[in-house]
C-alpha positions as CSV (number, residue, x, y, z in Angstrom):
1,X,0.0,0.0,0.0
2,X,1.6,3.5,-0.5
3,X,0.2,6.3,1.2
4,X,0.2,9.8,0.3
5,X,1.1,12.7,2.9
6,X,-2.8,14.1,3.9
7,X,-0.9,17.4,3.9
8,X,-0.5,17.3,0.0
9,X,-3.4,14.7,-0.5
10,X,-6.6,16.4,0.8
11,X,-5.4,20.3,-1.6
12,X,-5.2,17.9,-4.3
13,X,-8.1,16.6,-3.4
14,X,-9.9,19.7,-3.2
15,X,-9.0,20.7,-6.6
16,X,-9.9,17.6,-8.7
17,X,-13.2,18.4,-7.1
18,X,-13.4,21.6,-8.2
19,X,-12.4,20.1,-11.8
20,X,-15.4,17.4,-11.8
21,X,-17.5,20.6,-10.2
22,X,-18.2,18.2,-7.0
23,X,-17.2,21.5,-5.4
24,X,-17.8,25.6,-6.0
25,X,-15.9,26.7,-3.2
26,X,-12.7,27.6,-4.9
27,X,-10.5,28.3,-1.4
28,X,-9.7,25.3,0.7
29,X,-9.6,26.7,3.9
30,X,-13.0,28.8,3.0
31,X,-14.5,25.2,2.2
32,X,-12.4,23.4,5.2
33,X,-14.7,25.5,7.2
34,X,-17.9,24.8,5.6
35,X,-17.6,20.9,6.7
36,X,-19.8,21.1,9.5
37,X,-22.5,22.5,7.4
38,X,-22.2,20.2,4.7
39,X,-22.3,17.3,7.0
40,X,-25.8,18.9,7.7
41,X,-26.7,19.2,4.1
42,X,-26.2,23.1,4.2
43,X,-24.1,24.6,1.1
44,X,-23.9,21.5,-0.6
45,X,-23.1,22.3,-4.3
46,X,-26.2,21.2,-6.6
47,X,-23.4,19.5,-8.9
48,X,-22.0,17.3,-5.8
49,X,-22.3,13.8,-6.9
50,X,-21.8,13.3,-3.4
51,X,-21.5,15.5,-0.2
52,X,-19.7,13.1,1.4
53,X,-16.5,13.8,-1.2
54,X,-17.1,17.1,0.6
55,X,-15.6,15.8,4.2
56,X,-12.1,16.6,3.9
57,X,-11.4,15.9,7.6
58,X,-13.0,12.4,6.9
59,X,-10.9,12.0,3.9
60,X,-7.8,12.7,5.9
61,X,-8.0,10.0,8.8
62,X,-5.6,7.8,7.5
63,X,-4.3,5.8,10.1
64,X,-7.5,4.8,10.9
65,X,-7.7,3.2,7.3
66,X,-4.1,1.8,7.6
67,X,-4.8,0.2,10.7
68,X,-8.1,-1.6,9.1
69,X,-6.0,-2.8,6.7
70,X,-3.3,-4.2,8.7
71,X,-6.0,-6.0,10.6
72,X,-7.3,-7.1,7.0
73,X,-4.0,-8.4,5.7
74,X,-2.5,-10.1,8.8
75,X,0.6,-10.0,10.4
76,X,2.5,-12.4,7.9
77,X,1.3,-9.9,5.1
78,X,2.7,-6.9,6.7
79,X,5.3,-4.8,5.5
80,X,6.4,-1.7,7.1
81,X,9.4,0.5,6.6
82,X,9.5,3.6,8.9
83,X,12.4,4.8,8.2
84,X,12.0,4.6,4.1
85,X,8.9,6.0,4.2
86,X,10.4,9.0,6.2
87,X,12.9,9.1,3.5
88,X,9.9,9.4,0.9
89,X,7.9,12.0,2.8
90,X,10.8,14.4,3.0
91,X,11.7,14.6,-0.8
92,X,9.2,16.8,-3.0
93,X,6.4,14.5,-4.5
94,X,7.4,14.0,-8.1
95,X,10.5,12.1,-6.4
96,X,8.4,10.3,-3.9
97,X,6.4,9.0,-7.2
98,X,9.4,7.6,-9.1
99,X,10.5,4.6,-6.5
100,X,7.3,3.7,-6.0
101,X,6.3,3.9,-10.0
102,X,10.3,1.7,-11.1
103,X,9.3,-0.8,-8.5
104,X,5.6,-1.4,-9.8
105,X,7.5,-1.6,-13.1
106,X,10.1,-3.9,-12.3
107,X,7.3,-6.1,-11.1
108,X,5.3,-6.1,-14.2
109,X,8.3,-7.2,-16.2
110,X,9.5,-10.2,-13.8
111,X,5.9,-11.3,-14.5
112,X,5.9,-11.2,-17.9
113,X,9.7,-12.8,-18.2
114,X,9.9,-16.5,-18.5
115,X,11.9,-17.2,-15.9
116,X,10.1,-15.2,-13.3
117,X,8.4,-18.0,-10.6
């Protein structure tokens, strides 16, 4: 699993929905704010395909999502590197993209070879 930095993520977020018009409010902290109303059903843009896309705080909890899927996968399945993913957090996010990007093609290739198990 690779997991992006919520602190990057959930502006990103924002503005893809602002692309697919799921959202109007065109400053995140302006529609940060309006959560609590939203949640309510107050604000919600008539073009929201879903005001639940609109709960960025919800968006955001991602150890809570982690630690469902360790419990999912197991402990044999479990593969954590703290200090790699440290590593990966502190370079800009085009680099964090490129390890993650030449491993999932390194993979795709072994499968394909012949002499991959």
């Amino acid at each position: 699993m690779t997991v992006r930095n919520p602190i990057e993520r959930l502006p990103s977020l924002h503005l893809r929905f602002l692309y697919t018009l799921d959202e109007d409010e065109p400053d995140f902290a302006k529609a940060w704010r309006l959560q609590a109303g939203r949640a309510r059903g107050e604000c919600v843009p008539r073009t929201c395909r879903d005001p639940r896309f609109l709960q960025d705080a919800e968006v955001g909890r991602l150890a809570e999502r982690v630690e469902r899927l360790w419990e999912i996968a197991g402990p044999e399945r479990r593969r954590f590197r703290s200090l790699a993913l440290h590593r990966l957090l502190q370079r800009p996010p085009p680099l964090v993209a490129r390890p993650v990007l030449r491993a999932r093609l390194k993979r795709e290739k072994g499968a394909d070879s012949p002499s991959a198990p």
